[in-house]
RODO-2510 file (C-alpha; in nm, 4 decimals, decimal comma):
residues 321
     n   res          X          Y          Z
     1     x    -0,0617    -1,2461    -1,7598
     2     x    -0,3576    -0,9842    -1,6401
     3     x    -0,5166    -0,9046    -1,9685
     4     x    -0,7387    -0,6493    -1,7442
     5     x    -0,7026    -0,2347    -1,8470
     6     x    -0,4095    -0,0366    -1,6327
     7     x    -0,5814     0,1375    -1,3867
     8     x    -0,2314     0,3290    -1,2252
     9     x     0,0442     0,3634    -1,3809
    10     x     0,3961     0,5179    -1,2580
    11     x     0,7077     0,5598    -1,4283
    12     x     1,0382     0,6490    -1,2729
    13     x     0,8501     0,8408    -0,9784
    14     x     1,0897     1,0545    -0,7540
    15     x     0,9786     1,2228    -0,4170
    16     x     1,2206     1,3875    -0,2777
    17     x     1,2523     1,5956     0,0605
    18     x     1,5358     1,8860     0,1980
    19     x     1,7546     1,7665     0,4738
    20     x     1,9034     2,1003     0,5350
    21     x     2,2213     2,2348     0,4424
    22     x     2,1667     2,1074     0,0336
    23     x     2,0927     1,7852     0,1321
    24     x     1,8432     1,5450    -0,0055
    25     x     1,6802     1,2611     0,1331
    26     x     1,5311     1,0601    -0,1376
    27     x     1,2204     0,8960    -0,0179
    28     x     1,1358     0,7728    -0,3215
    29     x     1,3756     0,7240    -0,6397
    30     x     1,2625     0,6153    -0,9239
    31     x     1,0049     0,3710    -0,9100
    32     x     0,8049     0,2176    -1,1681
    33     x     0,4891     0,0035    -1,1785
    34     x     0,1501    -0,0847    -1,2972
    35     x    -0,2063    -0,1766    -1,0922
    36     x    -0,4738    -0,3334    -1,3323
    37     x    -0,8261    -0,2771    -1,2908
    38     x    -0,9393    -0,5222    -0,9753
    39     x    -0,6072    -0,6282    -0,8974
    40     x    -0,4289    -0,5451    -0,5627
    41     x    -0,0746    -0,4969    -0,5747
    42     x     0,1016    -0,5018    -0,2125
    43     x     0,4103    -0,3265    -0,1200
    44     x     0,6224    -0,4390     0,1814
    45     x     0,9644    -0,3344     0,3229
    46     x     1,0630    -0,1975     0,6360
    47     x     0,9396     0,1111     0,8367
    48     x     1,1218     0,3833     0,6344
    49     x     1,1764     0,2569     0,2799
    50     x     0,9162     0,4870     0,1440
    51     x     0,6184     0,2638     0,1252
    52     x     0,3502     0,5011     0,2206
    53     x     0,5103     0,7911     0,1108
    54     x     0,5077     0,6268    -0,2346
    55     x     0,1531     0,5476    -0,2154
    56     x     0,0654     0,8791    -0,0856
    57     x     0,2291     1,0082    -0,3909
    58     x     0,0854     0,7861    -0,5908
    59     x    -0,2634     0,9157    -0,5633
    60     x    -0,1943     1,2934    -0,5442
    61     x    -0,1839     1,3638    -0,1467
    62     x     0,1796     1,4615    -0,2014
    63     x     0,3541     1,6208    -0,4684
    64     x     0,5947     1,4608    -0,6918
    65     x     0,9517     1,5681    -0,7346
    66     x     0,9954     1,4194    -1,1044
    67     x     0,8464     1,1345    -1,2482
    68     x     0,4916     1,0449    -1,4084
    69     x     0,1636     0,8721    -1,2251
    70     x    -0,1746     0,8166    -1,4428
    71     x    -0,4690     0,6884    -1,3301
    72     x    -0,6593     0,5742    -1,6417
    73     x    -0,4205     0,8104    -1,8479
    74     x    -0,4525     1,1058    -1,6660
    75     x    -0,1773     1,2692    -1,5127
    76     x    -0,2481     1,2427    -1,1210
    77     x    -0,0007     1,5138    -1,0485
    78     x    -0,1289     1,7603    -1,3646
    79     x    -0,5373     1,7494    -1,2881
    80     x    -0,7565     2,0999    -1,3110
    81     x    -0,9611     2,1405    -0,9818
    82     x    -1,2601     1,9942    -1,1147
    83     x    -1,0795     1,6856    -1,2136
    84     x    -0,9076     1,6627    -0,9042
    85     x    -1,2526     1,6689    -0,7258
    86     x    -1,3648     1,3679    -0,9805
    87     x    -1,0702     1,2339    -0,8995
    88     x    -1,1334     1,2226    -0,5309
    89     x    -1,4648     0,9961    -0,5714
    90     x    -1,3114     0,7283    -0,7508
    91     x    -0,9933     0,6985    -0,5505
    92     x    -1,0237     0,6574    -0,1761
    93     x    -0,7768     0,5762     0,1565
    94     x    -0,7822     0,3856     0,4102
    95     x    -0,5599     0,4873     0,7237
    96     x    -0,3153     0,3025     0,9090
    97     x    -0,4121     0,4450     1,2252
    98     x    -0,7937     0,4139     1,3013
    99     x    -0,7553     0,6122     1,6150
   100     x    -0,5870     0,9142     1,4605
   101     x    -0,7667     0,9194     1,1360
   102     x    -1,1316     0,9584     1,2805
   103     x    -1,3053     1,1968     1,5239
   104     x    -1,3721     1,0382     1,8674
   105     x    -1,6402     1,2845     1,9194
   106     x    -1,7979     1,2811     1,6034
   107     x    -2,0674     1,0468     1,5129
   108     x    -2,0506     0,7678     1,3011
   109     x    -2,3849     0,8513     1,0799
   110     x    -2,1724     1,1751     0,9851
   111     x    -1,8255     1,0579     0,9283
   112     x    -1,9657     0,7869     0,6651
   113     x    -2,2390     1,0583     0,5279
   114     x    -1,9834     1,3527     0,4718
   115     x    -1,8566     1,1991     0,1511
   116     x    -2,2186     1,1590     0,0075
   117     x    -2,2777     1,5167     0,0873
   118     x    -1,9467     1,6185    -0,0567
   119     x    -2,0368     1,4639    -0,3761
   120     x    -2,3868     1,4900    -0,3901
   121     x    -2,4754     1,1056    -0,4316
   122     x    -2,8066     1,0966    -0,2273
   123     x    -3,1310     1,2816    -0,3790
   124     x    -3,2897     1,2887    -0,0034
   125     x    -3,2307     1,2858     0,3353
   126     x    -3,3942     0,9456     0,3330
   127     x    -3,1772     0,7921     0,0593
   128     x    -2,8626     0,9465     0,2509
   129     x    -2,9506     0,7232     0,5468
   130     x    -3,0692     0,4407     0,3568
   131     x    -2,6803     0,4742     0,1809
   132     x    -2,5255     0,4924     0,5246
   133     x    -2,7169     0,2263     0,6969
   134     x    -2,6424    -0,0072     0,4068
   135     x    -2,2418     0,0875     0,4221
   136     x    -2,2304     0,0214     0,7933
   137     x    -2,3977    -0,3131     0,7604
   138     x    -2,1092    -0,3752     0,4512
   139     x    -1,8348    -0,3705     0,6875
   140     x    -2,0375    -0,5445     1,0251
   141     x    -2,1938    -0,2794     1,1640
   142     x    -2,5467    -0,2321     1,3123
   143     x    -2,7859     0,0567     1,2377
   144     x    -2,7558     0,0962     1,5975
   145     x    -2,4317     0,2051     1,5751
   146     x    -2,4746     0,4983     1,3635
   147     x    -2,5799     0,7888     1,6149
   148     x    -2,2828     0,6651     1,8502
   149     x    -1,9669     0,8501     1,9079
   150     x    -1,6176     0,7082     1,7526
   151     x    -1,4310     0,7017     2,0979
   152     x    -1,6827     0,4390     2,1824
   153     x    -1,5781     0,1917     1,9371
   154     x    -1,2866    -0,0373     1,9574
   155     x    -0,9781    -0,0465     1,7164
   156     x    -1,1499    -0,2770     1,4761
   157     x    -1,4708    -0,1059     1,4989
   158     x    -1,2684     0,2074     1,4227
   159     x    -1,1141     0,0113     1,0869
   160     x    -1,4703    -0,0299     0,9613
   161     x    -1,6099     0,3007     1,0029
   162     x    -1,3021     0,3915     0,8021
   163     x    -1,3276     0,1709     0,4770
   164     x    -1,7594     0,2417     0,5332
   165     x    -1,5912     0,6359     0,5173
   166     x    -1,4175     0,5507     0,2023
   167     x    -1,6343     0,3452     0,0269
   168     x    -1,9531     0,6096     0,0616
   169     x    -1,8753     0,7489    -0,2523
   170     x    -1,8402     0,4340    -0,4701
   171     x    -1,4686     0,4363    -0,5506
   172     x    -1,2958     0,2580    -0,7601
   173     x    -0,9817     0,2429    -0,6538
   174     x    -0,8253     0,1763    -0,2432
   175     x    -0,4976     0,3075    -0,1118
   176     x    -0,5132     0,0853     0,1970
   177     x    -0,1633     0,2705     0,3992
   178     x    -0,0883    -0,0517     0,6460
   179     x    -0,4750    -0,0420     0,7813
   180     x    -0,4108    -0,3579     0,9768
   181     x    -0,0849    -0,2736     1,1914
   182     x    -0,2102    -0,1009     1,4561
   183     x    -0,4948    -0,3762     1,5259
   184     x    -0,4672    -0,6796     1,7839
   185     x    -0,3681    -0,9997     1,5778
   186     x    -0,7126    -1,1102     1,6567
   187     x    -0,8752    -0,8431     1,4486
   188     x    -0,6191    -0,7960     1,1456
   189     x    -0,7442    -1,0947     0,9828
   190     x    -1,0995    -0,9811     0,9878
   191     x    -1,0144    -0,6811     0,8547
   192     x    -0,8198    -0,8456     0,5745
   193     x    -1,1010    -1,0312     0,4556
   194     x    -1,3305    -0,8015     0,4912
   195     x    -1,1292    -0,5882     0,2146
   196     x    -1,1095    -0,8922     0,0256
   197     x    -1,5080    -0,9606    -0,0063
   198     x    -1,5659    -0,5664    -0,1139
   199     x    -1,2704    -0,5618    -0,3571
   200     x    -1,4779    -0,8880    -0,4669
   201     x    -1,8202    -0,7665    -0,4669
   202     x    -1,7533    -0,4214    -0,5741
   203     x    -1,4332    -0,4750    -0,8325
   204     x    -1,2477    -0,2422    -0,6674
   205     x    -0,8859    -0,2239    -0,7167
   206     x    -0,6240    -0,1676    -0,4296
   207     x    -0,2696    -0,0476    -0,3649
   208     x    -0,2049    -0,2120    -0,0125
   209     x     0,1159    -0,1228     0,2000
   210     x     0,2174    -0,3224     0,4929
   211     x     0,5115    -0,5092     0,6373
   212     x     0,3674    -0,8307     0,7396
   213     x     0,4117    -1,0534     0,4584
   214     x     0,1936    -1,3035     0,5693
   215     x    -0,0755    -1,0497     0,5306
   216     x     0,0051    -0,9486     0,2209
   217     x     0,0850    -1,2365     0,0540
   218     x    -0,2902    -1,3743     0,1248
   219     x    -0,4495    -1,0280     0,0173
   220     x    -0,2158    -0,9694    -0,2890
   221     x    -0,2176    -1,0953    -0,6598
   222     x     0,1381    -0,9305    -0,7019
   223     x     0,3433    -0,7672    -0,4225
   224     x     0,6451    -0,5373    -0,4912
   225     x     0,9332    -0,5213    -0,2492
   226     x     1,0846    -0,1630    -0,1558
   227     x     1,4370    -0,1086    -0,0064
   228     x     1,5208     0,2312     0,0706
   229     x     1,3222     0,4002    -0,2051
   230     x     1,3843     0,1493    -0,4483
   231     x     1,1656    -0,1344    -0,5529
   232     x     1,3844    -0,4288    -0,5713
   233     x     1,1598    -0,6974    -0,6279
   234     x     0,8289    -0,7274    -0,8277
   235     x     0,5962    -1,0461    -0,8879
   236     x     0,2925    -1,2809    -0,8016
   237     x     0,2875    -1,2928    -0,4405
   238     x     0,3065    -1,7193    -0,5015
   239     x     0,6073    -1,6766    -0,6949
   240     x     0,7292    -1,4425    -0,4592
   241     x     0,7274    -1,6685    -0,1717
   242     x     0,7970    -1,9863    -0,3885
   243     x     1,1049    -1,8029    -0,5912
   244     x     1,2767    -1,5040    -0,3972
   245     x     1,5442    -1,3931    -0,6410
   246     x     1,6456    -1,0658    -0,4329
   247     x     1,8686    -1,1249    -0,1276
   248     x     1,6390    -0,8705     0,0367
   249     x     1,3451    -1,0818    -0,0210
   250     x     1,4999    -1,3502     0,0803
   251     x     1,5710    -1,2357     0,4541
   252     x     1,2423    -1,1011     0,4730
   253     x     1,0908    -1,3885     0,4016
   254     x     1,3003    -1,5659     0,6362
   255     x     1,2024    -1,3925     0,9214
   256     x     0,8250    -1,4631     0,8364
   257     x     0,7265    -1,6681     1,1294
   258     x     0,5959    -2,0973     1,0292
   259     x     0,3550    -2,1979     1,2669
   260     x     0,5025    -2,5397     1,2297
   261     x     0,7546    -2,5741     1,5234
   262     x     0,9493    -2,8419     1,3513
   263     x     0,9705    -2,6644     1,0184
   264     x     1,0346    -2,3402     1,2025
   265     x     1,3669    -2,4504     1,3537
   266     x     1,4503    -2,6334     0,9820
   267     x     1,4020    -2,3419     0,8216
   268     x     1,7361    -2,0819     0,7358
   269     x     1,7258    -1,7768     0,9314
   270     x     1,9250    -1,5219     0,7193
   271     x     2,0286    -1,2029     0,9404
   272     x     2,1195    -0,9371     0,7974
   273     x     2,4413    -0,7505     0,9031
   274     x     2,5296    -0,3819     0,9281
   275     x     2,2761    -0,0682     0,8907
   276     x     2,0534     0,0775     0,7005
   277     x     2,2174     0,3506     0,4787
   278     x     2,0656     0,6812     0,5230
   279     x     1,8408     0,8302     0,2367
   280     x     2,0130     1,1318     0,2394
   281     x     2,3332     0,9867     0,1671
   282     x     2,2642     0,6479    -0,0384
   283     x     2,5477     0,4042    -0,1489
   284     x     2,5939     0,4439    -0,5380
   285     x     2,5726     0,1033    -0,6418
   286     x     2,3100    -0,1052    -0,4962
   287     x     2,0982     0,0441    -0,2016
   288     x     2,1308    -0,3139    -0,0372
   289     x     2,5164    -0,3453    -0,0861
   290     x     2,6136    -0,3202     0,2516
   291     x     2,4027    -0,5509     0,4374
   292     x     2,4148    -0,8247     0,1140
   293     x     2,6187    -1,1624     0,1526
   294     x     2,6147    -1,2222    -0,1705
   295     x     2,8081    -0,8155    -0,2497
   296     x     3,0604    -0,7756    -0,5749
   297     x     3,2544    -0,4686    -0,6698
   298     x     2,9766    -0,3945    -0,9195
   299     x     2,7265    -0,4085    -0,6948
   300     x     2,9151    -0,1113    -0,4964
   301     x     2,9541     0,0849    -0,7930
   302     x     2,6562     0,0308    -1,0309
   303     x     2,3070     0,0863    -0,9334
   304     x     2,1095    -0,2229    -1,0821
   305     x     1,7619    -0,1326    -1,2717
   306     x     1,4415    -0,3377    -1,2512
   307     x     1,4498    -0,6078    -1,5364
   308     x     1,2295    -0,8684    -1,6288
   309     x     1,4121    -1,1730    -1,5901
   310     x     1,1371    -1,4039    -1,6018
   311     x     0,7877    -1,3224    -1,6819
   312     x     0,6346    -1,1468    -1,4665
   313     x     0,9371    -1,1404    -1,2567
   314     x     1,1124    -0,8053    -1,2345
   315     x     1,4208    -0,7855    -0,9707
   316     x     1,7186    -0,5217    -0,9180
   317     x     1,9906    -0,7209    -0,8581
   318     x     2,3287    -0,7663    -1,0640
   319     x     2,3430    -1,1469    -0,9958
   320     x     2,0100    -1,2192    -1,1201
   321     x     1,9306    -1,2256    -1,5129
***
């Protein structure tokens, strides 16, 4: 049980989007969860379930469509200008792609110094370098480094200029949007603990999307499991891979590969059958219905809600509870 203070807290958030025609495609339905202070919750699912557009959502870069989000009781989505800008120094992101996200042709020194300037954290021109020098060396960069362009760097390099960009203003809080999938294998794990010594040093706490389980599960004191904009599955990331109680889960974690040939080929491979529904026209039972080998009428017909069954075990799923 984290005894720690809530540091984000959504109820029943909604984002919703128009398909055309008075359609709806529901991103995000109703989700509810809670990040303590220095805690970092993953979310996984697959590319369209509404990961990122939930985190996004989460910390104000999109507007909701009905709900609630708080970050230390404040209403994300409800903030005056001024608190917004307050806002923006103690929550920071991280990008998924490190190539998009910065400018090639803009140097480093600048891209890491523009949130000190923004919020007027260095006295001096001489503290502002001292500040940026120390936040490149952070993430394993050299002074040398600083007065170089960004198209010079590799994909990793990239990464770290990014979290050095988001930690220059001392946040407290990450949204880390899946900033290890579009790095070479070699260089994910680097990154991913890298993040874990500053969340560490700095108490930092971290909402971290991504698909590869593996990843999370080593980065993650809970991880929550989203199926097309629905969180089905919420819990410890050890309980999580030790007790699955979602069929969902359960085929993801399937699929996670064992580097143990022989327990590779032991191990049940659950496929999943049929599609995924569209968001714009969901089933209106269960979300997961149609793929599920374990589907009953009710779970055509009645949407299950997130419940507790165990502690700290919350799962959407009729046959569990």
């Amino acid at each position: 049980m984290n005894n720690r203070p809530v540091e984000l807290e959504v109820n029943n958030l909604c984002k919703y989007y128009s398909a055309g025609k008075k359609r709806v495609l529901k991103a995000v339905d109703g989700v509810s969860f809670v990040i303590h202070k220095g805690e970092t919750l993953g979310i996984v699912g697959e590319s369209g379930c509404g990961k990122t557009t939930c985190g996004k959502t989460c910390i104000g870069m999109l507007p909701k469509t009905a709900g609630e989000v708080k970050y230390k009781g404040r209403d994300v989505h409800a903030m005056s200008k001024k608190e917004r800008f307050d806002f923006t120094g103690k929550v920071q992101m991280i990008f998924q792609d490190p190539y998009a996200s910065l400018d090639p042709h803009q140097k480093v020194y600048d891209i890491v110094a523009e949130g000190i300037r923004i919020h007027k954290l260095a006295k001096s021109t001489a503290e502002e370098e001292r500040m940026v020098l120390e936040l490149l060396d952070m993430v394993g960069l050299n002074a040398e480094h600083a007065m170089r362009n960004v198209h010079e760097f590799s994909g990793g390099q990239r990464q770290r200029i990014g979290i050095a960009r988001a930690l220059a203003v001392d946040p407290e809080f990450l949204f880390c949007d899946e900033p290890i999938s579009a790095l070479d294998v070699s260089i994910q794990a680097q990154i991913i603990n890298l993040l874990m010594k500053l969340q560490k040093e700095r108490d930092l706490t971290m909402l971290f999307i991504a698909h590869d389980l593996s990843m999370v599960k080593h980065i993650s004191d809970r991880i929550g499991v989203m199926y097309l904009g629905n969180m089905v599955e919420l819990t410890t990331s050890a309980e999580l891979y030790k007790n699955p109680l979602h069929p969902y889960t359960e085929a993801l974690l399937s699929a996670v590969p064992i580097a143990d040939p022989r327990a590779s080929r032991a191990r049940q491979k659950i496929m999943l059958t049929g599609d995924v529904p569209s968001p714009v026209n969901p089933p209106a039972g269960c979300r997961f219905s149609g793929r599920c080998r374990y589907v009953t009428d009710q779970c055509s017909k009645v949407r299950p809600e997130l419940r507790e069954v165990e502690p700290g075990h919350w799962v959407a799923c009729h046959l569990r509870g």
